[in-house]
N, C-alpha and C positions, 0 to 999 in steps of 0.2 A: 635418485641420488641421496639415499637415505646415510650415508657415511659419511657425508661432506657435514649434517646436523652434529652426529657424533662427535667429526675430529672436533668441532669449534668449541665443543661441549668441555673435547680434553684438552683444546690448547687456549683457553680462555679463562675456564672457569677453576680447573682442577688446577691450575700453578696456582692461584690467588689461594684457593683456599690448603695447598700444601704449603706455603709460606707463610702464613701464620698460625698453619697447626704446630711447626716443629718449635714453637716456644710455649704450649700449652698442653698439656700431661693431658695422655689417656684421647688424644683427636688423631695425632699423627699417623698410627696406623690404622683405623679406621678412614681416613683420608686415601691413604693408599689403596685402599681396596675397593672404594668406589673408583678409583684409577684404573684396579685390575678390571672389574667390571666394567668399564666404558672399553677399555681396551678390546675385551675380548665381544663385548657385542659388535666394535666397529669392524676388528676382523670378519668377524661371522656374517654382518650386512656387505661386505667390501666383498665377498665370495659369494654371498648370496646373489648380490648383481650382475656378476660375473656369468654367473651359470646360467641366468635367466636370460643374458643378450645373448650367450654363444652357443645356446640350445635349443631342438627344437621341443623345446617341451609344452606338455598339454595343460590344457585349463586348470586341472585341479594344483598341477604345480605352479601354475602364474598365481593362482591364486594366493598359495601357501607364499610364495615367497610377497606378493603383495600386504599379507597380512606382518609379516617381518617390519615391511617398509612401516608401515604405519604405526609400527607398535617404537620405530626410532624417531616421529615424529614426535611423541610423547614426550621422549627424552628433552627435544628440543623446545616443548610449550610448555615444560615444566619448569628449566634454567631461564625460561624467558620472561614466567609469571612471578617467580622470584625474584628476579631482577628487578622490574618491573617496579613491585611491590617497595624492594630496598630502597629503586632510586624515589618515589614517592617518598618513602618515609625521612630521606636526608633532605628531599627538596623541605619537607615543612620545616625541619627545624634549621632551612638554612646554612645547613655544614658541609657545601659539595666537598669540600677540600677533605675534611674525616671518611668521605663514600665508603671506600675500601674500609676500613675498621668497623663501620657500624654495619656493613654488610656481614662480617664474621660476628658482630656481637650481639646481633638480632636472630641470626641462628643459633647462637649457643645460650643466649641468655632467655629467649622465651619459650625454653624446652625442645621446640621444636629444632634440637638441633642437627636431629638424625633425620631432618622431615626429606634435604637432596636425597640422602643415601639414601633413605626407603623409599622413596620414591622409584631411586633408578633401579634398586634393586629389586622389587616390585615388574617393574617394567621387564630386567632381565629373565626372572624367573617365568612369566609368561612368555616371555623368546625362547624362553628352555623347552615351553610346555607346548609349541608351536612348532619346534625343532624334531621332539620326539612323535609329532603326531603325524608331521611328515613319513617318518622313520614309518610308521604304521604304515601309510599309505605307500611304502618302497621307495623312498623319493634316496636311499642311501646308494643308489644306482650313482645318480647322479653328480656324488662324492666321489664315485669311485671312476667318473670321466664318463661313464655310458648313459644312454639320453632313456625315458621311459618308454617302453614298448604302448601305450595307451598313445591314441591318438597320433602316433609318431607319423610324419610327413619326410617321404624319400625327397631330395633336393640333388637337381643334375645344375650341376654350374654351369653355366652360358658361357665361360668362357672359351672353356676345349672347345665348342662350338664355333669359336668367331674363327682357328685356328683353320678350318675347312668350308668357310664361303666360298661359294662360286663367284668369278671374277665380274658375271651379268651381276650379280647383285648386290656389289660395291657400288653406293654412288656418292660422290663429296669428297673421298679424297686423291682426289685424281694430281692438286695443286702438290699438296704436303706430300704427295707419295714420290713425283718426280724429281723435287728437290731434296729427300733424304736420300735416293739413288744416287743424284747428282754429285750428293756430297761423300757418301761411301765411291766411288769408282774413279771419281775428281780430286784436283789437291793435292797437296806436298807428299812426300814417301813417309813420313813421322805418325807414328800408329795415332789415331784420333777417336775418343770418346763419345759417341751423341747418345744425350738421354732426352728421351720422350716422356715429358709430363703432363697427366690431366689426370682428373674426374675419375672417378671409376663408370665403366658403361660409356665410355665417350672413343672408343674404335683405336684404343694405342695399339694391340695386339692385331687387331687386326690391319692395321696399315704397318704395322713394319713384318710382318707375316707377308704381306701380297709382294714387299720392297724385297725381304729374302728370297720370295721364290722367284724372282723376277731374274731372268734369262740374263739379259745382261751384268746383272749382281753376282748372279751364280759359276757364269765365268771368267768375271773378274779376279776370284779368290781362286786360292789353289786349295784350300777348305773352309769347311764353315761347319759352326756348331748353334745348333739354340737350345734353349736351357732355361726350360721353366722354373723359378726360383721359388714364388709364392710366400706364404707368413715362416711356414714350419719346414726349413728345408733342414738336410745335412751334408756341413762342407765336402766331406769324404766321400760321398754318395753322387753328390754332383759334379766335383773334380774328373770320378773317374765313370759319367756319362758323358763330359766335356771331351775327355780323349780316346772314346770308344766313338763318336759321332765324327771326329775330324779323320780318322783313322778311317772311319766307313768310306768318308767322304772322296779321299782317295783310293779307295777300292783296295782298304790294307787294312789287316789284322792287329788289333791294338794287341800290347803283350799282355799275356795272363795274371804276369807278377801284381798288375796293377789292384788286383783283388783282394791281395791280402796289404797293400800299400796303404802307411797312413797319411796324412795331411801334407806334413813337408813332404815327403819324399813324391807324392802325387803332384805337388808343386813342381817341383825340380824336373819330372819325366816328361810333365804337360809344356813348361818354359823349352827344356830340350828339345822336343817336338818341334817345336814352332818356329826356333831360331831360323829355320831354313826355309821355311814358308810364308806364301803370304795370307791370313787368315782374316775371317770376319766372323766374330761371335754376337749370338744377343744374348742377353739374360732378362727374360721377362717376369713381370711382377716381382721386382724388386720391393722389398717392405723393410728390410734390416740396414739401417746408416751405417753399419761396422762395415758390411760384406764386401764393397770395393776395396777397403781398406786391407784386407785379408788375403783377398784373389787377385790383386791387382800383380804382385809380383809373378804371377803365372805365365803373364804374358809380354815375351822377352820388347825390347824395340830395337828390329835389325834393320830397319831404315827402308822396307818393301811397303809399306802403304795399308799398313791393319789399320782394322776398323773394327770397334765394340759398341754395340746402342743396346743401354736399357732401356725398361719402359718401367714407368712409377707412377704412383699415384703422389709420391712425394717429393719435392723439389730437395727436400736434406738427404733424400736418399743418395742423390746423384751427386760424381763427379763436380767438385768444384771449379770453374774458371777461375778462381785467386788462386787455385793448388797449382796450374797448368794453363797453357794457352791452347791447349789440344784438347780442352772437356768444353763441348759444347751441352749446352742446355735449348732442348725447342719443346715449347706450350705449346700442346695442337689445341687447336680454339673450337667450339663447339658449330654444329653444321650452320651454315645462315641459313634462315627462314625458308626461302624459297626450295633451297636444295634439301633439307628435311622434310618441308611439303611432299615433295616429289618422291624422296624415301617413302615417308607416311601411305600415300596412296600407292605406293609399286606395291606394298606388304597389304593393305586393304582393299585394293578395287583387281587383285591376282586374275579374276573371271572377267573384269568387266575392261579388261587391257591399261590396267593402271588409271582410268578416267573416274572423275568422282562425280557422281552425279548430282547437277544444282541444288537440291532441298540439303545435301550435307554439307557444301562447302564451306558454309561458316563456319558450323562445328568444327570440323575436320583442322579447317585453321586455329579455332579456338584450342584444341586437343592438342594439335603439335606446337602451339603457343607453351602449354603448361609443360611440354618434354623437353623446352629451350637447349633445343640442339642436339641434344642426347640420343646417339645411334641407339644404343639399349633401350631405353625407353618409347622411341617410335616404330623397333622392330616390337618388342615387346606386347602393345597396347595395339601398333596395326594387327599383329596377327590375332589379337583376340577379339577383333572387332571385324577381322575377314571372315569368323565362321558365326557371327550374329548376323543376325536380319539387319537389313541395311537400311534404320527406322531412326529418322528424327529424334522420336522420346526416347527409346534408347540408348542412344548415344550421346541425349544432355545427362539422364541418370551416372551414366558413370564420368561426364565431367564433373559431374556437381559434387560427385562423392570419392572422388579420384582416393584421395587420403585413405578411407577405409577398404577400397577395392584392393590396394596395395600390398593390403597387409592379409585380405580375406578371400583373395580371386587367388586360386594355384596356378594362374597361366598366366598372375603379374608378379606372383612375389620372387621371382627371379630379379624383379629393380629393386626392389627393397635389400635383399639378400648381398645384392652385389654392392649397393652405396650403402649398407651396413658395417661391411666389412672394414671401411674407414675408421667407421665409428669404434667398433671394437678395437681396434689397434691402438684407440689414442690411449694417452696414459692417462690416470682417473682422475685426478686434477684438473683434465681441460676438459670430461665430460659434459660435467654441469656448466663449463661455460659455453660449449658447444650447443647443447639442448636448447641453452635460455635466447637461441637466435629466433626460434618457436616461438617468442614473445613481440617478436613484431611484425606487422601485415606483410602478407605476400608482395613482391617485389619491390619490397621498401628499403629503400638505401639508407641506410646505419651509420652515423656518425660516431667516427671508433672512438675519438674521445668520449662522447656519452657511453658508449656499451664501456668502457674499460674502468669507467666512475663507477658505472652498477656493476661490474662482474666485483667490485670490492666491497661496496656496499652490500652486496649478496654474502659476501665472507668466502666467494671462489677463491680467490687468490690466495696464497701463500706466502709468508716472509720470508727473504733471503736475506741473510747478512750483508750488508752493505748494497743493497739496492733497495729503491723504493718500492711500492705497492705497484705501482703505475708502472716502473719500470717491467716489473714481475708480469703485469698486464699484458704490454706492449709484447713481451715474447710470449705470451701463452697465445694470444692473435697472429703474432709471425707463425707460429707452429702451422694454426689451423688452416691459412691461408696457404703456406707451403705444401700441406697434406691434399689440396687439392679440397676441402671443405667447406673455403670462406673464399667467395671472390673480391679482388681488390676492386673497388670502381675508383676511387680516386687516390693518388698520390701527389706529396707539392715535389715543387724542384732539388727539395734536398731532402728527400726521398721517406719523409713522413705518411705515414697511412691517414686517408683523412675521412675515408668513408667506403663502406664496404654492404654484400649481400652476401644470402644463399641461392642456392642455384632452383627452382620449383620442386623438382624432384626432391632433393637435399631435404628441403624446407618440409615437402610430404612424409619423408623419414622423421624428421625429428616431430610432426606435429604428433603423428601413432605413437612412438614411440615416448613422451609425453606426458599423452593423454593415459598411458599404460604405469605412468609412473608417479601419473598426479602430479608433474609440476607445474602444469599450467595449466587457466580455462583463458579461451578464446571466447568474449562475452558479448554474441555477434548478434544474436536473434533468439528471442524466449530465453534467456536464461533464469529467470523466476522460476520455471521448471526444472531447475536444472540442482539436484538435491548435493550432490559431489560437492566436499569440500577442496578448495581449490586454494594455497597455500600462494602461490602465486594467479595475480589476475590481470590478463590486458583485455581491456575496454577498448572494441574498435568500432565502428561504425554501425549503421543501419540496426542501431538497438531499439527495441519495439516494447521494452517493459520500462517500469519505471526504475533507476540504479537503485533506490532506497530498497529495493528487495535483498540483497546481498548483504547478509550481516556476518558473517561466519569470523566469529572470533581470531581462527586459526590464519587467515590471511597474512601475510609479510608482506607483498611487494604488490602495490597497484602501478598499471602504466596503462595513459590514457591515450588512443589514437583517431586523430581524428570525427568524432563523436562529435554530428551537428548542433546537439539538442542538452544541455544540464539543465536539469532541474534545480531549484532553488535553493534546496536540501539536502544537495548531491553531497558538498564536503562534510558538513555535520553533520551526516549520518553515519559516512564513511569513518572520521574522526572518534566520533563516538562508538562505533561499533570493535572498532580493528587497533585495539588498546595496542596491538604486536606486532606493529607494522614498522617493515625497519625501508621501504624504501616506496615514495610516493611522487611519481613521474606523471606531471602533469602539462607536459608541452606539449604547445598549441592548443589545447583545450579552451572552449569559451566561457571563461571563469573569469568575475573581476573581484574577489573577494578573496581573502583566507580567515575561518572561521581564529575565534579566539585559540579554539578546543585544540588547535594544534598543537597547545603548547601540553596535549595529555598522552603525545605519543613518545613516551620518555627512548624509548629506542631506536625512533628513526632517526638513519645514516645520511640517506640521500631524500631531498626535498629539489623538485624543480619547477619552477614556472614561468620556465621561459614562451615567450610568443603567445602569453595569456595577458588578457587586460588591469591582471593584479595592479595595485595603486597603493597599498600600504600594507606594509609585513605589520601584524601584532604584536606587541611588545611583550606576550607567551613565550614568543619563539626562542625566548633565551632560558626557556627551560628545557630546550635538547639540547641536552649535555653528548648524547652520543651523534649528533649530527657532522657529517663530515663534507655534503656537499649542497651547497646552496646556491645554482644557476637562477638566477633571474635576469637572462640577456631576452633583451627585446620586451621583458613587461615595460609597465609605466612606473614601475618604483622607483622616486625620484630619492630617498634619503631611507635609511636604515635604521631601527632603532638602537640604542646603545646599548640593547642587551645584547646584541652580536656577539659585544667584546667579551662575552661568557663563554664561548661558544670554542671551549679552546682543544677539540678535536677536529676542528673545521680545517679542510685541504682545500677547498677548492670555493671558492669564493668570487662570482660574476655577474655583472649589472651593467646596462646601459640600455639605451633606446634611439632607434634610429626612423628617420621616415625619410622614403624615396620619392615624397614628393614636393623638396624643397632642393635646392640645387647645393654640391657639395661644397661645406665649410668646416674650418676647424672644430666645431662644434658641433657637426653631423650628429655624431655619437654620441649624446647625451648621458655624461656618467653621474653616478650618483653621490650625494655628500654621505657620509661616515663621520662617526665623533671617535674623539681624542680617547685611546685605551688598544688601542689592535694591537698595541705590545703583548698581549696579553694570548692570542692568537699564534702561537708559536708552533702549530702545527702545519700553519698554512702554505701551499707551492705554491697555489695561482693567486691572483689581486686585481683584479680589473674591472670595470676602467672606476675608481673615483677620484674627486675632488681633491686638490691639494690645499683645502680653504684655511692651513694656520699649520705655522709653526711647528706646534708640539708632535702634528700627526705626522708630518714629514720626518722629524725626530726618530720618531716610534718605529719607522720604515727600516731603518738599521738593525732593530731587533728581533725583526725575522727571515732568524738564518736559515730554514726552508724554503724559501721563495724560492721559484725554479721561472716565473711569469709575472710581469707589473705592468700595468698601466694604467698611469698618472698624470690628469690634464688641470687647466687651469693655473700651470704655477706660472708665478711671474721671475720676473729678472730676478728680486731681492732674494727668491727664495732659492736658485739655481747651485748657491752655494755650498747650502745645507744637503740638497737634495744629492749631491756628488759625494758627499762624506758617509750620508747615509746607502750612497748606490758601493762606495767600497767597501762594505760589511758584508757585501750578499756574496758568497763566494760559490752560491749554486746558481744564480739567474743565471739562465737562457736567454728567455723574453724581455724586453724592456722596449717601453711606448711610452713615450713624453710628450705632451701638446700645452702650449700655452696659455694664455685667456685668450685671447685673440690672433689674427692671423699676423699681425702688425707687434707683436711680444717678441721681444728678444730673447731666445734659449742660450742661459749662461751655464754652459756646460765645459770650460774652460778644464777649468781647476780640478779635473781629476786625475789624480796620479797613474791611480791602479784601478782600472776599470776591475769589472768581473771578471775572472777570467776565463770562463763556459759560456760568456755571454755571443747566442747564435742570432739572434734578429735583436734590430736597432732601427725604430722609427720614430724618428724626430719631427714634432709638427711648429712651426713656428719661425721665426727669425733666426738665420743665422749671423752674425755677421764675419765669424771665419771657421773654417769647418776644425771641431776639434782635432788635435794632433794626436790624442790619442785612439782615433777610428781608424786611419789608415795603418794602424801599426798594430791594429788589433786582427791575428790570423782566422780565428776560430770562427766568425764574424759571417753568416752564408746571408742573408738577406736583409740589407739596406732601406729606409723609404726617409723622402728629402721633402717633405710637405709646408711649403709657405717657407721654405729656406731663404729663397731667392738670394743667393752666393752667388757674387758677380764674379768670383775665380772659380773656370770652369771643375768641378770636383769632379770628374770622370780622372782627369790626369792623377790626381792621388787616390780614387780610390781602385785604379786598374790594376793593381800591386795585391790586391787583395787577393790571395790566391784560392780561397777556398768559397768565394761569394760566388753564387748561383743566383742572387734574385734582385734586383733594383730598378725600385721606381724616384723620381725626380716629379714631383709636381709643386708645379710652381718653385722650384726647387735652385732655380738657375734664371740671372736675369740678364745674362750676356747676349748674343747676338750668334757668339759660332761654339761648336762642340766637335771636338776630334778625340776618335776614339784610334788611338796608335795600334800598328802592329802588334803583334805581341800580348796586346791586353785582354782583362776580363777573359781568362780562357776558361773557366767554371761556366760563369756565365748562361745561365738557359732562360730569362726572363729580363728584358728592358723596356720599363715603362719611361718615356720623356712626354711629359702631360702637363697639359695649359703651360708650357712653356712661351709666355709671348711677344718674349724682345728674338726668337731663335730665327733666324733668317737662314742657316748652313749648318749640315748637320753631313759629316766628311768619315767613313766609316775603312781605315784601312785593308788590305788582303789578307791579313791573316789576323787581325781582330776578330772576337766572338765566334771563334768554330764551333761552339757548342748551344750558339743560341738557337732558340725553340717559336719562341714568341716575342713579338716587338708593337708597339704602340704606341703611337705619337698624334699627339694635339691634345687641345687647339693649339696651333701653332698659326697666326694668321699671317704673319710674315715670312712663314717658308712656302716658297714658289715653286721649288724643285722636288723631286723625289730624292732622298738622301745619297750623295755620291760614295759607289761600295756597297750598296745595298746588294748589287748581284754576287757581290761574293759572299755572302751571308750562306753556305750549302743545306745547316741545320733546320735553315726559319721554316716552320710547318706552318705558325699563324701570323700575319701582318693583319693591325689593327690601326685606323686611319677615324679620330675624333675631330668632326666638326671642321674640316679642313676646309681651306679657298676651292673656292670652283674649279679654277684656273688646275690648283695642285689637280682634283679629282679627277678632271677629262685628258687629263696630260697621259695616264696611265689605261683608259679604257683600252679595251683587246681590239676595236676595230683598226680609230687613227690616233692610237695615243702615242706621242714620241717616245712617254718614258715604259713605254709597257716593257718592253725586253728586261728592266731591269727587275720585274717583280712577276716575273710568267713561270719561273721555278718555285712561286711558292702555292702551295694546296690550298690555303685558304688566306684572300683577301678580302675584308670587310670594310667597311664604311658604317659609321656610325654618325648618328646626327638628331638631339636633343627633342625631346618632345614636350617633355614637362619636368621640371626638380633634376630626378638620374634613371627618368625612362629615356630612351632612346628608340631610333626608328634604325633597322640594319640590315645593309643592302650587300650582295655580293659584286664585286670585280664587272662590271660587265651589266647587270641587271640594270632590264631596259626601265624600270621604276626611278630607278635613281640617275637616268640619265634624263627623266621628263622633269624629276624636281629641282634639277638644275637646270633645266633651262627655262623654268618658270621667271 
């Protein structure tokens, strides 16, 4: 991703320095020209990349174009050593505010003022001289779209292939295959939409392929057409094979005219056709978001019962449900384990009657482990493993080296080829975010808030007028996940992305692909051997050398995973060596220190050290002027030092400390004190959690009009005043978390007029003594929490009006006796926590209250005796969650003689939970004879 260095190159450094050539004679157009020259090398690298994914070319041209990549990191260690240099030289004399001005008058005035331009220029003319040398070796074939005859590898796409399986050698989707029949041949007369999304290599084509040719499908319709679409179709081409297939299909000759017919008018023939019939189209491999939009009027609605299914690797591709109630969207989900087993061995034991024989069966499982689910991938690697010797050591060799078999076995790189194809389609701005998932261990779930800190701190991301960075982030991730790239693993109830993976396979594309591009080293085992400079570096486990080996200047981005063992030396080496290191991910690591020296890495963006035993930041640290993200959740840093408040590119700002083995109080979360200055900090969105310990800093809260995130504990009543005048400045919060000194503190949250008005969660810890009037009146408002409230006026009745709240917890939160939740209310609603509630004796849940609730959770509750009446009508609840409840409550519900069982037998998962130590718990299911012995103890 050598043009992502480039663009930053032109969109960082070249505005600075054409804004103050145009008032100084004789710079201006020299200015411009190292402009042209950046410009036209990023083009030339932007194509150079291009060529290199979507060809198959040979060595000597990976090479040449390798040598391109390298010769634009240059560009990038030379604006960074400059930099670098500048900001040293403003740090000694103190003048960060001058930076900019003595960066132009350090170039211009100690001669060296030509030193960027020759430098780049320098650089281009050797890309000039790597371009032509190409040209020597023929490589202007490949300008001209044809691949080089040297080395060239013929490639059969697997997928015409899946279009004629034998119907023995489908196994898995037997489930999803009945029910998209169901749904073509069933159902209202009103033409309906289904789009099939996944994966590429995960059986779309071929499960609506078996669905088409399926007997009953076929004489359902009165025709049918399917219709390969692919990346590079043309509309005209395909329109008039859509009306020569339907036409077949009734054993009738399409007309001729249709040949020399253009677009509309091929619309208009194919619409007429159809009025009178009833039809079923597919259009497979869908890749183009326009093309429904296009084609759709082709196809009239004369109220007979059509049906259209594409199949996509992309969810934007497809039919919206907010366009129509008639566009269904179905994710076919990847084989389960056992059922790809069963694939696996039907394609490798073909002799031995599909049985595997005992010395493999680990492997075997270990193998289809790594193909997680992936019809291509187990047909793929079974059949290359049916014509090996059926040997132990064999078939660990190619687990072990899966990655490079991929890309160098002709009878696997059909997976590669095919989950490539993704890749090349993205647009070049989410490549490099896409690649950098390569940076963390295999099946590691990803917290997207972190990746979308570093995909900025990386300088992925791009500005958009009137959106933030973050925002910008948050869609380049919806993309990739949409594209079938990025799986989702977690979302909350109001539909936030909260953690995410790649798929193994996925993960095997981009490590090759990578390692070919030099964005990353995986720094796993011997790397002291390992000479490749490595620009980016994640440190993962089972390292056998000592880290102090790794010195390479050129490094940017360290991120450390799990590594049992630091050495002493580990930071101040690293500190010391990697002067150009703009992002250093340090969580969970077992590190209790941060060297001085940090304060020498004038460039870095992002610093983390969360879940490491840090205990004091240096008081250096307020010499990263370029630092923008500072997690410290879960160290021990209990206070910051004041240079923070220098710190005024800083976004994201996080500290506390929590331990799970004291029982839960207001002051769980340990946040940390802060001095008087964060006015100062005016770039800042998040702020969590510190001290409200005076006055002035509370003051200071009003002054930053970027907070998007705050939380703020410790205040008391006198200060609740101030703190409301300061919360009506912030006209971007979201977030907002208030806790008091203690559980026993009255939160005086009275007196605000005009809340925030984007403000989406609201957790209040502490006294209330009436719930403010400005929360129920507040719409925008999705999730609630009531902690140490204890409101003797039941607050459900006011805040059931809320119409847009999905998430409410109450702990301790209510100190009445009965809770009624009326008809009608909370219909958002997917999350109700009522916790250590312990004056609640009734808890009365109307019939048409909470349709949409998901999850429920109640206790301690030691005065409620019954299971809540209306709880059967609850149809949504998937989990019921039961903390520390009465005996009596718990056997009242068992499945054998429990009276109240009927009202809680519709739901999937009830649990019981019951305290062990602080906020571990012991957790039993509905029924489990374990927790019917501990109760009767």
């Amino acid at each position: 991703m050598a043009e992502s260095a480039v663009s930053l190159v032109i969109e960082n450094l070249v505005p600075l320095l054409v804004q103050k050539a145009k008032s100084l004679k004789g710079i201006h157009e020299e200015v411009e020209s190292i402009r042209g020259e950046l410009e036209f090398i990023r083009s030339f690298l932007k194509d150079a990349d291009s060529r290199a994914e979507k060809k198959d070319m040979n060595n000597v041209a990976k090479t040449w174009v390798k040598l391109v990549r390298e010769k634009a990191y240059l560009i990038e260690d030379a604006i960074d050593k400059y930099t670098l240099h500048f900001a040293k030289k403003s740090h000694e004399r103190r003048r960060y505010f001058h930076f900019l001005q003595k960066v132009f008058h350090f170039t211009i005035n100690l001669k060296p003022r030509h030193v960027i331009a020759s430098n780049i220029q320098g650089i281009s003319k050797k890309l000039e001289d790597i371009r032509k040398r190409g040209e020597r070796y023929g490589f202007s074939a490949i300008e001209q779209g044809r691949s080089s005859n040297t080395g060239s590898v013929t490639w059969h796409d697997p997928r015409v292939a899946s279009l004629f399986i034998k119907e023995a050698e489908v196994v898995g989707i037997e489930s999803p295959r009945a029910n998209l029949i169901k749904w073509l041949v069933e159902g209202p007369s009103k033409c309906k939409v289904f789009s099939v999304i996944g994966i590429g290599g995960l059986g779309k084509t071929t499960l609506v392929k078996k669905v088409f040719d399926n007997e009953k499908v076929a004489t359902h319709f009165d025709c049918h057409a399917w219709i390969t679409v692919s990346q590079s179709y043309k509309m005209e081409s395909l329109l008039r094979d859509t009306i020569k297939q339907l036409y077949k299909a009734r054993k009738e000759f399409a007309p001729k005219e249709i040949d020399t017919m253009k677009e509309t008018s091929l619309i208009e023939e194919l619409s007429k056709y159809l009025c009178e019939h009833r039809y079923l189209v597919v259009f497979d491999d869908l890749w183009d978001v326009e093309f429904w939009g296009h084609i759709k009027f082709a196809f009239p609605e004369n109220e007979r019962g059509n049906r259209i299914v594409i199949t996509s690797r992309n969810e934007d591709v497809a039919p919206s449900r907010n366009e129509s109630p008639n566009y269904y969207v179905y994710k076919l989900p990847p084989l389960p384990f056992e059922i790809a087993l069963e694939l696996f061995y039907i394609k490798v034991f073909q002799c031995e009657g599909g049985k595997c024989p005992s010395n493999l069966v680990e492997l075997s499982r270990g193998v289809v482990e790594r193909c997680g689910g992936l019809p291509l991938a187990i047909v793929a690697i079974g059949s290359f493993l049916s014509i090996k010797e059926k040997v132990a050591s064999e078939w660990q060799k190619l687990h072990d080296r899966l990655s490079s078999e991929l890309e160098s076995n002709i009878r696997l790189r059909s997976i590669s080829k095919i989950l490539s194809l993704s890749y090349h389609d993205l647009p070049y701005s989410l490549k490099a975010c896409f690649l950098y998932f390569g940076m963390f261990p295999e099946d590691h779930s990803i917290n997207c808030s972190r990746l979308i800190r570093l995909w900025i701190a990386e300088g992925f991301v791009k500005e958009r007028q009137g959106t933030t960075l973050e925002e910008v982030a948050q869609d380049y991730l919806n993309q990739l996940i949409n594209r079938s790239l990025v799986q989702l693993t977690q979302k909350d109830f109001v539909g936030k992305t909260r953690s995410c993976r790649v798929h193994d396979m996925i993960r095997e594309v981009i490590i090759s692909r990578s390692e070919e591009l030099n964005f990353r080293l995986v720094s796993v085992q011997n790397f002291s051997n390992y000479k490749r400079i490595a620009r980016r570096l994640s440190i993962q486990n089972n390292v056998n050398t000592p880290l102090e080996s790794i010195t390479s200047s050129q490094t940017r981005s360290i991120l450390i995973f799990g590594v049992d063992k630091m050495p002493n030396s580990f930071l101040s080496t690293f500190f010391a060596n990697f002067k150009l290191m703009k992002v250093m991910d340090c969580e969970g690591a077992l590190i209790d220190y941060i060297p001085k020296e940090v304060g020498n890495l004038f460039l870095l963006r992002y610093l983390s050290l969360r879940d490491t035993k840090v205990h004091i930041l240096p008081k250096s640290i307020g010499k990263l002027h370029n630092l923008e993200t500072l997690d410290l959740k879960r160290s021990l840093v209990s206070e910051l030092p004041v240079e923070i408040n220098g710190l005024q590119k800083l976004r994201y700002l996080a500290a506390y400390f929590e331990s799970h083995d004291i029982e839960d109080n207001i002051d769980f979360r340990r946040a940390v004190k802060i001095q008087s200055g964060i006015a100062c900090l005016q770039s800042l969105q998040k702020l969590f959690k510190i001290e409200a310990n005076n006055d002035a800093l509370i003051e200071e809260l009003g002054s930053l009009g970027q907070l998007r995130k705050l939380q703020i504990c410790k205040l008391n009543r006198e200060n609740g005043t101030a703190l409301c005048t300061a919360l009506e400045k912030m006209s971007h919060l979201q977030s907002l978390k208030i806790s008091a000194t203690v559980e026993e503190e009255v939160l005086e949250l009275q007196s605000m007029s005009s809340p925030p008005p984007r403000l989406q969660t609201l957790i209040l810890s502490g006294r209330i003594e009436k719930l403010p009037e400005w929360i129920p009146k507040h719409k925008s408002i999705v999730r609630i929490g009531l902690d140490w409230s204890r409101l003797m006026d039941d607050p459900l009745k006011a805040l059931q009006a809320l119409s847009n709240l999905m998430d409410l917890l109450l702990y301790d939160g209510y100190g009445g006796e009965r809770l009624h939740i009326e008809g009608g209310g909370f219909q958002k609603l997917k999350f109700l926590g009522l916790r250590n509630l312990g004056g609640l004796n009734m808890l009365i849940i109307d019939e048409d209250a909470l349709p949409l609730l998901e999850i429920l959770e109640i206790g301690p509750s030691p005065r409620l005796k019954k299971v809540p009446t209306g709880i059967q009508h609850l149809k949504s609840l998937k989990n019921l969650q039961f903390y520390e409840m009465p005996t009596e409550f718990v056997l009242s519900m068992q499945p054998a003689e429990g009276p109240e069982f009927w009202k809680v037998k519709h739901i999937p998962s009830v649990h019981f939970w019951n305290r062990v130590q602080g906020e571990h718990y012991k957790i039993h299911k509905l029924g489990d004879p374990e927790l019917l012995e501990l109760l009767q103890r």
